[in-house]
C-alpha positions as CSV (number, residue, x, y, z in Angstrom):
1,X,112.3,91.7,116.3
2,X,114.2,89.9,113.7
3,X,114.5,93.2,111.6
4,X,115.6,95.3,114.3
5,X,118.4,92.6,115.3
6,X,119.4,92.5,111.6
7,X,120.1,96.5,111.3
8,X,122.0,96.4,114.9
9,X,124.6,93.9,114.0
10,X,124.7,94.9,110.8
11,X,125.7,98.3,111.7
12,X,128.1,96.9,114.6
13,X,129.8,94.9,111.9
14,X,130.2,97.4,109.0
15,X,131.6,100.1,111.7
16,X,134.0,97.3,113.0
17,X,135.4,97.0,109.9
18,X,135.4,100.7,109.2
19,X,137.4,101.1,112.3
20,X,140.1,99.0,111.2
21,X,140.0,99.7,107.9
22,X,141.4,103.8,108.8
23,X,143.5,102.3,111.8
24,X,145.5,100.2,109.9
25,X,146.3,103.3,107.4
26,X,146.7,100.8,103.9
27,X,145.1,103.2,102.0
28,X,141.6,102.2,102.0
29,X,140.3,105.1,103.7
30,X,137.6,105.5,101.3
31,X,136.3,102.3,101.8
32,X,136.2,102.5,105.2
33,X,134.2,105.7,105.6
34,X,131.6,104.3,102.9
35,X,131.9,101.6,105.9
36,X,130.9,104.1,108.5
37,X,128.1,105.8,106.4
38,X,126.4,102.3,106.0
39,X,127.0,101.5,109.5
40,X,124.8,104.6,110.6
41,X,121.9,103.5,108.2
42,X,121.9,100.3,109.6
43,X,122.2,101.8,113.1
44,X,120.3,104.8,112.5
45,X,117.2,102.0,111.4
46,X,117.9,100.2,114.5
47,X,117.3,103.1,116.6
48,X,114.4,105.0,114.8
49,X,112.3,101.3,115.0
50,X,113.4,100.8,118.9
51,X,113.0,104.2,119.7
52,X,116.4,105.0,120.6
53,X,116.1,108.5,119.8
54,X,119.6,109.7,121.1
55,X,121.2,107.1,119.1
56,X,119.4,108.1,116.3
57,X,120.9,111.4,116.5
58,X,124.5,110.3,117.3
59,X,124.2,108.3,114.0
60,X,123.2,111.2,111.8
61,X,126.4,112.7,113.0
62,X,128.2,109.4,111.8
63,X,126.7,109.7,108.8
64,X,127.9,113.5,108.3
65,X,131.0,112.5,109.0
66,X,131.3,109.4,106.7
67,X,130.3,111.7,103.6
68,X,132.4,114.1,104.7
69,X,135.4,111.2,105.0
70,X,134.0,110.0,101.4
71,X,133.9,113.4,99.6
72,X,137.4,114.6,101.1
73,X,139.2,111.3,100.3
74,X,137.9,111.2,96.6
């Protein structure tokens, strides 16, 4: 149970501070979307080991979207 709790908040955190990271427009936009493509490992984990499978999904979309934020802010 531990793990799972770990890769939740984890993920809730690291896509907190993705969304304020773009929202506040200073520039750090690649930071943030490495942020978001963290964020939906960690929640991605979360959901493949609870079984959440259509947050699994929803977070391989994050993910597509973080390396596309990463590769077109580079």
């Amino acid at each position: 149970m531990a793990r799972e709790k770990f890769f939740e908040w984890f993920g809730v955190g690291t896509a907190i501070l993705y969304s304020m990271l773009v929202a506040m427009n200073v520039g750090a936009e690649f930071v943030g979307f490495t942020l978001l493509l963290i964020s939906a490992f960690s929640i991605g984990a979360w959901a493949w080991f609870g079984k959440h499978r259509g947050m699994l999904l929803l977070q391989v979309f994050y993910a597509t979207a973080g390396i596309i934020g990463m590769v077109r802010w580079f």
